[in-house]
C-alpha positions in Angstrom: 4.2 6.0 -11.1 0.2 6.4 -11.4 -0.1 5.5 -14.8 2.5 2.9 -15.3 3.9 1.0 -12.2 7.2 0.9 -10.9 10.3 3.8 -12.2 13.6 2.8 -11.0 16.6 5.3 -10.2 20.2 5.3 -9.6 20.8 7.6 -6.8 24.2 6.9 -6.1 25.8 9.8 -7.3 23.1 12.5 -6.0 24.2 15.1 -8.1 24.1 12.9 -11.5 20.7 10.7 -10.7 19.7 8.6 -14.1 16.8 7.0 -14.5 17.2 3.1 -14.7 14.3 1.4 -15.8 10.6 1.3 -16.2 8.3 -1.6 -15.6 4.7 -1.3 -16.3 2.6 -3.6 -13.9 -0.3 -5.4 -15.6 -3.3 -3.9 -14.0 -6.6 -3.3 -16.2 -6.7 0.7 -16.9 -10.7 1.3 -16.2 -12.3 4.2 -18.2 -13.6 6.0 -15.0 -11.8 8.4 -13.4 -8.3 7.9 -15.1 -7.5 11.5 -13.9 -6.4 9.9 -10.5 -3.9 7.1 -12.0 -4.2 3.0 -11.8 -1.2 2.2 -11.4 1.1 2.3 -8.2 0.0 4.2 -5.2 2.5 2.7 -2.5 5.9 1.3 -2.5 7.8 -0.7 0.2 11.4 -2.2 -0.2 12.5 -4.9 1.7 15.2 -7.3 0.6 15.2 -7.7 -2.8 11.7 -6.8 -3.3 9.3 -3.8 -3.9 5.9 -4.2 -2.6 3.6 -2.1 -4.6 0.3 -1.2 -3.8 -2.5 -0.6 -7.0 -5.6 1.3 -7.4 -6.8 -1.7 -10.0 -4.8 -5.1 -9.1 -3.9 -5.4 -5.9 -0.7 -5.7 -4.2 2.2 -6.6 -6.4 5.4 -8.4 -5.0 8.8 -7.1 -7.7 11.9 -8.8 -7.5 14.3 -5.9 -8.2 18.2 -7.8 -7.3 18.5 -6.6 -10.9 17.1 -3.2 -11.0 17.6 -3.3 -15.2 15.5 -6.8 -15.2 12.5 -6.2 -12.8 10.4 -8.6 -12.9 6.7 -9.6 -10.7 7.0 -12.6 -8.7 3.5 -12.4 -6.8 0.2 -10.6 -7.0 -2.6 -10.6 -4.2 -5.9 -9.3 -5.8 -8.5 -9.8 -3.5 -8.8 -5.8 -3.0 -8.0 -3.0 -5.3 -8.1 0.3 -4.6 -5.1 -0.1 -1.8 -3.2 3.2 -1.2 -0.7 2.9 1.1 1.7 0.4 3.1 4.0 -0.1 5.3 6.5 -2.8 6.1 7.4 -4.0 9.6 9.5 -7.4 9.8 7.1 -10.2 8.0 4.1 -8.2 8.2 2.6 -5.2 5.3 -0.1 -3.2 6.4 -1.8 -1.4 3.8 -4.7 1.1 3.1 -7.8 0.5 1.5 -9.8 3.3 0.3 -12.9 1.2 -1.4 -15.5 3.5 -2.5 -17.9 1.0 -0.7 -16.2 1.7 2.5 -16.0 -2.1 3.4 -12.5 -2.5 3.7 -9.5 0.0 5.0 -7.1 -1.6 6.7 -5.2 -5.0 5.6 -2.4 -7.1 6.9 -0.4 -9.5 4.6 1.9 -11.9 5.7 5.3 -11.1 3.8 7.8 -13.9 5.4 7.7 -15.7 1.9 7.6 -12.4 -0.7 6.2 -15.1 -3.3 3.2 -15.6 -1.4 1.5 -12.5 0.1 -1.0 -13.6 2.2 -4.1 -11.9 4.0 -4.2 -12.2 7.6 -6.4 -9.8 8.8 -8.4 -6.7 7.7 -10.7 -4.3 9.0 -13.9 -2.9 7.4 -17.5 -1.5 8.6 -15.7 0.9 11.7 -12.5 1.5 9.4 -13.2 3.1 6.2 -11.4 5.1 3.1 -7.7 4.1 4.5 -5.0 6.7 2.7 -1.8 7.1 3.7 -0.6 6.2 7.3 2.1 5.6 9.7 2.8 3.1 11.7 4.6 3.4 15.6 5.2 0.8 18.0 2.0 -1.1 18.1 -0.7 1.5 16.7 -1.1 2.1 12.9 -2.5 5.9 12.7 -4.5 5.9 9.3 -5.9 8.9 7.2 -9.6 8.2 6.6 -10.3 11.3 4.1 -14.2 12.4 5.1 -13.5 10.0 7.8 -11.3 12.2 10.2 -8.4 9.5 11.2 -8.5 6.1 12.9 -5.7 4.8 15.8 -5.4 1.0 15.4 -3.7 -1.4 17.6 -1.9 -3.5 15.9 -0.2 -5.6 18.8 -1.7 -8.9 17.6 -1.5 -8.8 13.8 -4.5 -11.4 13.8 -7.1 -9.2 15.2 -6.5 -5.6 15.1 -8.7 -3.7 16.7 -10.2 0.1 16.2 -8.9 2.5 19.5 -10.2 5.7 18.1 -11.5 8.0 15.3 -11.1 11.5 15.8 -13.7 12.6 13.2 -13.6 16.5 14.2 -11.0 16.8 11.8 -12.4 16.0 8.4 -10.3 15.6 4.9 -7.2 13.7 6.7 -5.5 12.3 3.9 -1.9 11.5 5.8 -0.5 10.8 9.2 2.6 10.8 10.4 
């Protein structure tokens, strides 16, 4: 959810889904533009756990074995404004779309859920990340006014920029 953080369902009759729970995330509600949400932009499962990416606050790490007792069991807040990400074995790739265009591309190391940590990122040449897909070893990333960036992911440590089609402008998803 934008505004609050993480809504939990019960699909397992399809025909009689019920809403479970819902867990606000504890991320600072700014006054500016609160017409596009603070709250979760992104959501990977894997395990037990729900990675959730934040506008305001970073990348959240939600234990959810108990889906009526949720509860955070790691934040990484170097960045805000992450968008999107994507889980592939131990590693998350997520988007950045920092208004300063420094940052928007990020890897975190996932083998221990309970400490997220930053391996790599790109910034300057990849800007504005939004949502993305990931294939093989290439993440293909909406850019927004950007067009799209191609970027080999192969070695997690240093990922490196292959192309930006820019003729193409307002690319908010890839798949």
């Amino acid at each position: 959810s934008a505004d609050i953080g993480l809504v939990i369902f019960n699909f397992s009759d399809i025909n009689r889904a019920r809403w479970i729970k819902t867990f606000s995330l504890p991320f600072e509600q700014p006054m500016s533009n609160p017409q596009y949400g603070w709250g979760a932009t992104g959501i990977e499962l894997k395990d037990t756990f729900a990675f959730i990416t934040t506008r305001i606050g970073g990348l959240y790490v939600v234990n959810i074995a108990d889906p009526n007792n949720p509860r955070i069991v790691a934040n990484e807040s170097r960045f805000d404004w992450l968008i999107d990400i994507k889980i592939k074995d131990t590693l998350a790739y997520v988007t950045n779309y920092d208004p300063g265009d420094s940052v928007g591309f990020i890897i975190y190391n996932i083998k221990n859920p309970l400490n997220p940590t930053i391996i790599s990122y790109l910034g300057g040449n990849v800007k504005r990340g939004m949502r993305f897909c990931v294939k093989d070893t290439f993440a293909y990333i909406g850019a927004r006014y950007y067009g799209f960036y191609i970027v080999n992911i192969a070695d997690p440590n240093n990922p490196r920029l292959v192309a930006n089609p820019t003729d193409l402008l307002e690319v908010q998803n890839v798949n």
